[in-house]
N, C-alpha and C positions, 0 to 999 in steps of 0.2 A: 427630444420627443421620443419616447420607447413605443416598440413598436409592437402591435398587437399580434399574441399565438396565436393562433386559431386551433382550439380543444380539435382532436379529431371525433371523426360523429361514428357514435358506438354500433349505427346500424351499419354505415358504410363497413367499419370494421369487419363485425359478422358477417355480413356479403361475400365481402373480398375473402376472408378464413373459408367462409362454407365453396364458394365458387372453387377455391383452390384445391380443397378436400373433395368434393363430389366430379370436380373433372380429373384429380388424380386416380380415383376411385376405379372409374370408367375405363384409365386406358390401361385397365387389366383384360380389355377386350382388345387393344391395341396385339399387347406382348400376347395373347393365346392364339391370335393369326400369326403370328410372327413365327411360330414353333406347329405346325399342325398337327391333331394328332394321328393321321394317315401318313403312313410313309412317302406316300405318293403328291402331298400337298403340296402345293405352290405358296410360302410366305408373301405377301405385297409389298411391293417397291421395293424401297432399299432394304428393306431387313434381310430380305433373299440373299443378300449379302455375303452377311455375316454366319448363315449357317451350315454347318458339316453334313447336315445332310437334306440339304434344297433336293427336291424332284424336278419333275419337268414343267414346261413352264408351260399355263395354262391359259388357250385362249378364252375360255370364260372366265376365268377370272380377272385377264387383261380387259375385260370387256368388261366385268363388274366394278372392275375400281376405276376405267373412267368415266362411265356414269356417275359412280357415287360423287367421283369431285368433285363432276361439270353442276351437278344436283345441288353438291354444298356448295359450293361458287356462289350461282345465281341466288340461292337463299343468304347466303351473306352480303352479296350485292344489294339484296330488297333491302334487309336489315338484320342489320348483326346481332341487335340487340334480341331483336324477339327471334330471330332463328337458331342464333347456336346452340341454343338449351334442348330443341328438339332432333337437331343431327346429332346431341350426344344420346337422347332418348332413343331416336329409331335405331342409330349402331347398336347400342345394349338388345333390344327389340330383335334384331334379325339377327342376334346371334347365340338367341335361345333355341332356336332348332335345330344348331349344330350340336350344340351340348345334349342336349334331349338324345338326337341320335346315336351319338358315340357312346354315354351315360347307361341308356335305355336297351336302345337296337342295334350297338355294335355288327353284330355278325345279321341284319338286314339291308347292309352296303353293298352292293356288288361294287369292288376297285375300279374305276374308269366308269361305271355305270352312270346312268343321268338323274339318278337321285344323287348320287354320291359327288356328280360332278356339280350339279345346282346348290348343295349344302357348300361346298367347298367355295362359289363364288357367292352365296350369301355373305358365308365369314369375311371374305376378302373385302365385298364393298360396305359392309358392316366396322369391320378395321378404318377402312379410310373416311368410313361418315363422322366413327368417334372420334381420329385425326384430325379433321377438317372441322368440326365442330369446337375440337380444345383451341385449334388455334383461332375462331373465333372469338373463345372465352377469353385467351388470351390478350386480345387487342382493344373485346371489350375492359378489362382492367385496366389496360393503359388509355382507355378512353376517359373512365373517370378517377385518374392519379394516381393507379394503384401499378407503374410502371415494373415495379421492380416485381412485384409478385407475377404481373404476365408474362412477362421474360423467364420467369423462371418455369412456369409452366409451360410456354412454346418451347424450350427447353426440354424440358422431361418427357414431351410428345414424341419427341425423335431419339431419348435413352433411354424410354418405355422397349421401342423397337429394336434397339440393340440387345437389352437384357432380355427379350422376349425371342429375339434368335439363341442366344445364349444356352437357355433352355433348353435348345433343341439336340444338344447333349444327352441329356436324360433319355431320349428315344435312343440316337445312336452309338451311343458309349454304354449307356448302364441295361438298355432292352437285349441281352447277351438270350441265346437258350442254355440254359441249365443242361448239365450234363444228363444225357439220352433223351433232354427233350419232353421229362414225365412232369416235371412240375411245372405252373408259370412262373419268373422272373416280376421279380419285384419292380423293376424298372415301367412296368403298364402301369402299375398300380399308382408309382411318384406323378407318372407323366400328366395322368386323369388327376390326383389330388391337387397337383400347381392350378388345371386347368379351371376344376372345380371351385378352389380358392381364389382365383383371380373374378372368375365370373360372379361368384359372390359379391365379392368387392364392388363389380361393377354395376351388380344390380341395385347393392346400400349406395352407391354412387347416384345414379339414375333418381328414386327413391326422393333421395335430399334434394336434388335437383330437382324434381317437380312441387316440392315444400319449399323451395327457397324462390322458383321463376312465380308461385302462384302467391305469394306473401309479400316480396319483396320484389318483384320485375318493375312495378311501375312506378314503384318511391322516388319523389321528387330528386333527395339528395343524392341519388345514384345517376344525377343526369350527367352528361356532357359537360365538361365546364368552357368546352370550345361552342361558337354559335351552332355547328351544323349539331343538332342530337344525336347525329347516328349517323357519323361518318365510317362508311364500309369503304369495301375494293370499288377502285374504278372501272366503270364498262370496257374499256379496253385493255388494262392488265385481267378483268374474268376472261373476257373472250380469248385472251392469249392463253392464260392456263389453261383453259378446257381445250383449244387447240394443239398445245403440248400432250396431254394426257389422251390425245387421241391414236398420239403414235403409238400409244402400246400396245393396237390391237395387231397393225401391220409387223410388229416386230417379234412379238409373238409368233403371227403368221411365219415369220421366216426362222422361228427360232430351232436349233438344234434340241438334243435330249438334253445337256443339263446349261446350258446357257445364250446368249443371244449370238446369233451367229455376227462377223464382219460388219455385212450391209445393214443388217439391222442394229445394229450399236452406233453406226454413223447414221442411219438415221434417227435414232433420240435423241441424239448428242446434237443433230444438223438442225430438227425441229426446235428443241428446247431451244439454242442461240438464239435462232431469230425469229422465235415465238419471245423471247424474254427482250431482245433487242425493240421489236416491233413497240413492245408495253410501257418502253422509257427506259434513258439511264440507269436512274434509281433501280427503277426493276433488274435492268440487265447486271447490274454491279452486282446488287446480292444477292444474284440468280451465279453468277461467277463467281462468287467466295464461298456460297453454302457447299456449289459443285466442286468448288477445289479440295475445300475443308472434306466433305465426305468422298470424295472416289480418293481422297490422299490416306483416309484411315481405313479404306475399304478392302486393301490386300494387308497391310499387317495387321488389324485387329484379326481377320478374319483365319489369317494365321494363328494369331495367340490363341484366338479361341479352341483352335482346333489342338494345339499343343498341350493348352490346359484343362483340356474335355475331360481327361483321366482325371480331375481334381474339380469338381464342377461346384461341391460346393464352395471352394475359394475362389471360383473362377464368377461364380455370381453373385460375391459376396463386394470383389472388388469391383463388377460393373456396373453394381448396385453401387456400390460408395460413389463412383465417377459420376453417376447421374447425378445423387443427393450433390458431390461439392459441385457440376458444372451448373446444378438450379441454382446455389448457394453464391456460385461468383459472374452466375448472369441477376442476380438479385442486388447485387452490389449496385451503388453508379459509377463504380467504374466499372462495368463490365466488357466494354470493349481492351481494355489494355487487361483484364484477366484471361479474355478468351485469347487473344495474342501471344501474351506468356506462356500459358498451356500449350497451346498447337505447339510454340516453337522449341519449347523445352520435350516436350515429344518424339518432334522433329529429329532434332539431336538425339536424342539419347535412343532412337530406334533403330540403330547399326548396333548395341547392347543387348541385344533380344539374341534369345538362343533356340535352338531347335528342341530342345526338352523341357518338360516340367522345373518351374523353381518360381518362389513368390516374387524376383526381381520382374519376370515375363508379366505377371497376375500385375505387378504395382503400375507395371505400363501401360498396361491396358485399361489398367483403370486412369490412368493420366491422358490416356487417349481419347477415350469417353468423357471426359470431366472439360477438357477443351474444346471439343464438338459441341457435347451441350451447352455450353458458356457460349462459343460462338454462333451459333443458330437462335439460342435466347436473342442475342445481341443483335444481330439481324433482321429478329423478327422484331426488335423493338423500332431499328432502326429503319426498317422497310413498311410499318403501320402507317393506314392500312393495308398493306397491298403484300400482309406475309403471309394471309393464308396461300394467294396464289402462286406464291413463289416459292415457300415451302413445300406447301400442301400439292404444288401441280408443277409448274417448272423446276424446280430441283429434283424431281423425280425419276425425267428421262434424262437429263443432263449426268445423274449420277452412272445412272445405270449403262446410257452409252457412252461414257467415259471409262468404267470399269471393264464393259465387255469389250470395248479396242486394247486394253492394256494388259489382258488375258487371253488375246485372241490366238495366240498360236500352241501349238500343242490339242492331245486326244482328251475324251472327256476324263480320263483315267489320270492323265497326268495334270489337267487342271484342277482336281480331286488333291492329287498329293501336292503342289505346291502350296496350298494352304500351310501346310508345315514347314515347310522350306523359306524362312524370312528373310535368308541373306541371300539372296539373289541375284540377276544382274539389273533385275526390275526397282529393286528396291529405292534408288537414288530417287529414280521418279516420283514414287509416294512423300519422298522428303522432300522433295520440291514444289510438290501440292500443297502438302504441310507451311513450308514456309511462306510459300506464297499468299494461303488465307493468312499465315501469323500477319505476314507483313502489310494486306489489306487492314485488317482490324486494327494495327495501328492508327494507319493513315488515317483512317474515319474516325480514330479517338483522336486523334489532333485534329481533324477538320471540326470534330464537333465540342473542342476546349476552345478553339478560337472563334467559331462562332458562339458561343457560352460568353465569353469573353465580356466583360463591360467594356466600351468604345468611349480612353479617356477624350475626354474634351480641351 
């Protein structure tokens, strides 16, 4: 007896294509908080990471992105279906007045002032609404079969943020003053143009998204094929997140000029555990690999990038390619032994990284990004529903207090220049991070070949 294909349904198709196009769209509001264009700006969460030239860190904006979480949380808890469409609408939304300003009334900013400080934590909780919102989108896909496309997109949410530190080259590498100072430097004018262009993006993004939620949102075949219609986060992995995402005000509170002092690194690192512990296993496992995976590439990318700032278009050329293949091999089904591979082939070969410009440093970096995103797709497949929380809110202070204990010694001058400095005595540590997610991802690809498994009789 042959057994029946089942045609795929052409609406579902266009869905899932438009869904993927219109939240990629959007997190060009992602990567323009990631890069601010004030000197002074504070990038959100991890991406402050990655950049050469992060300011100081801001308690309204620690204060605007953990409202926006707690906010996306609870709206994905009611329902994912009908909410994530509008946390990517109001991101896009709140962060047209930052562009207006900067575009419009640049020299209407007083630096530090409280217009200038309120636009700066618009952007921030506007950043983490389109975040929280894609990885909605996200899990919505994997709710009705379209697995491998939301993994690739919960993916690109988090290499959105890398390439969008990236960027922030163009401010402090190419914004030089011109000899006596008489002309301006071309480097304002790149900085506004990416910004310009991405906002575009995000608002045709926005756009299709209100043409695709108002046409297509309640079409039978885009149901659930599981009985519950609209399985979100559970009440208590949301309440753990939003608990997590609280600590950033206090750590803020205690933060130095350019990063989070001692006490407050152990405590985002102390909250997040047993905020993720509290929320289940499951929670806490890929609450522990996401945090490994990034505080492990969070001193050498951060490195590279600063190495290959003097070369920025190669340098965003290859963290662009890392995102495209890490979407491309959390798209796979085997995406667990891809994001494995990566991280550990990383691993290794990152005592090969040098302290100057050369495209060997540029191919790493993109190898480095391309196994993050693979691995964080894979996560967020394998932690559905519960990866916005654990993305979107408990991976956040666990990275960040992970990153500021292992940067903790040293003036803000010298933690400045170790960005450049890859061979370190630190370095072992990030490879041990590295291996330790390789070696998690594994394991979850063989727990979950064996339970795949048909059970002979």
């Amino acid at each position: 007896m042959s057994q029946e294909v089942r045609t795929p349904d052409p609406v579902r198709l266009l869905v899932v294509g438009a869904v993927l196009l219109c939240a990629i769209g959007t997190l060009g509001v992602v990567s323009n908080a990631c890069a601010p264009l004030d000197k002074v700006g504070r990038a959100p969460g991890i991406a402050d990471l990655f950049r050469i030239n992060a300011g100081r860190i801001s308690v309204a904006a620690a204060i605007a992105m953990a409202l926006a979480t707690i906010l996306g949380l609870l709206a994905l808890r009611w329902s994912v279906r009908r909410s994530w469409p509008w946390l990517v609408l109001a991101g896009v939304l709140l962060t047209l007045p930052t562009e207006y300003a900067h575009l419009i009334a640049p020299s209407d900013l007083t630096p530090g002032g409280p217009v200038d400080r309120t636009i700066s934590a618009l952007t921030t909780g506007a950043a983490q609404l389109v975040l929280v919102g894609t990885l909605g989108a996200g899990i919505r896909l994997c709710d009705i079969g379209a697995r491998g496309v939301g993994a690739a997109l919960i993916g690109a949410g988090f290499g959105a943020q890398i390439f969008g530190a990236s960027t922030d080259v163009s401010f402090a590498r190419t914004l030089l003053p011109e000899p006596g100072g008489l002309f301006p430097n071309a480097g304002e004018s790149l900085k506004q143009l990416q910004h310009d262009g991405m906002i575009l993006a995000a608002i045709g993004g926005a756009f299709l998204l209100m043409v695709l939620h108002r046409n297509y949102g309640d079409r039978p075949e885009l149901a659930d094929p599981d009985p519950d219609p609209d399985p979100g986060p559970g009440l208590r992995v949301t309440l753990a997140g939003s608990a997590a995402m609280l600590a950033l005000i206090p750590a803020a509170l205690l933060a130095d000029f350019r990063t989070y002092t001692g006490t407050g690194s152990l405590l985002l690192l102390t909250t997040a555990a047993v905020c993720a512990i509290a929320a289940g296993l499951r929670v806490a496992i890929a609450t522990a690999v996401v945090a490994a995976a990034l505080t492990g590439i969070s001193g050498p990318a951060a490195g590279l990038i600063s190495v290959e700032s003097f070369q920025p278009v190669r340098l965003w050329f290859w963290i662009a390619f890392g995102v495209v293949a890490g979407g491309i091999a959390a798209y796979s089904s085997r995406r667990d032994w891809s994001a494995a591979i990566c991280c550990g082939v990383a691993a290794v070969l990152l005592p090969l990284a040098a302290g100057r410009p050369n495209p060997a440093n540029a191919l790493l970096l993109g190898l480095l990004v391309a196994g993050v995103t693979a691995l964080i797709g894979s996560i967020g497949v394998w932690a559905d529903p519960s990866s916005p929380a654990v993305l979107g809110a408990l991976a956040v202070p666990a990275v960040l207090g992970g990153h500021g204990l292992l940067i903790l010694n040293g003036d803000a001058a010298a933690r400045s220049d170790e960005k450049a400095q890859l061979l370190d005595e630190r370095l072992w540590i990030y490879i041990v991070l590295l291996l330790l997610a390789a070696a998690a991802m594994a394991v979850l690809a063989s727990r979950e070949a064996r339970t795949a498994a048909p059970v002979s009789s």
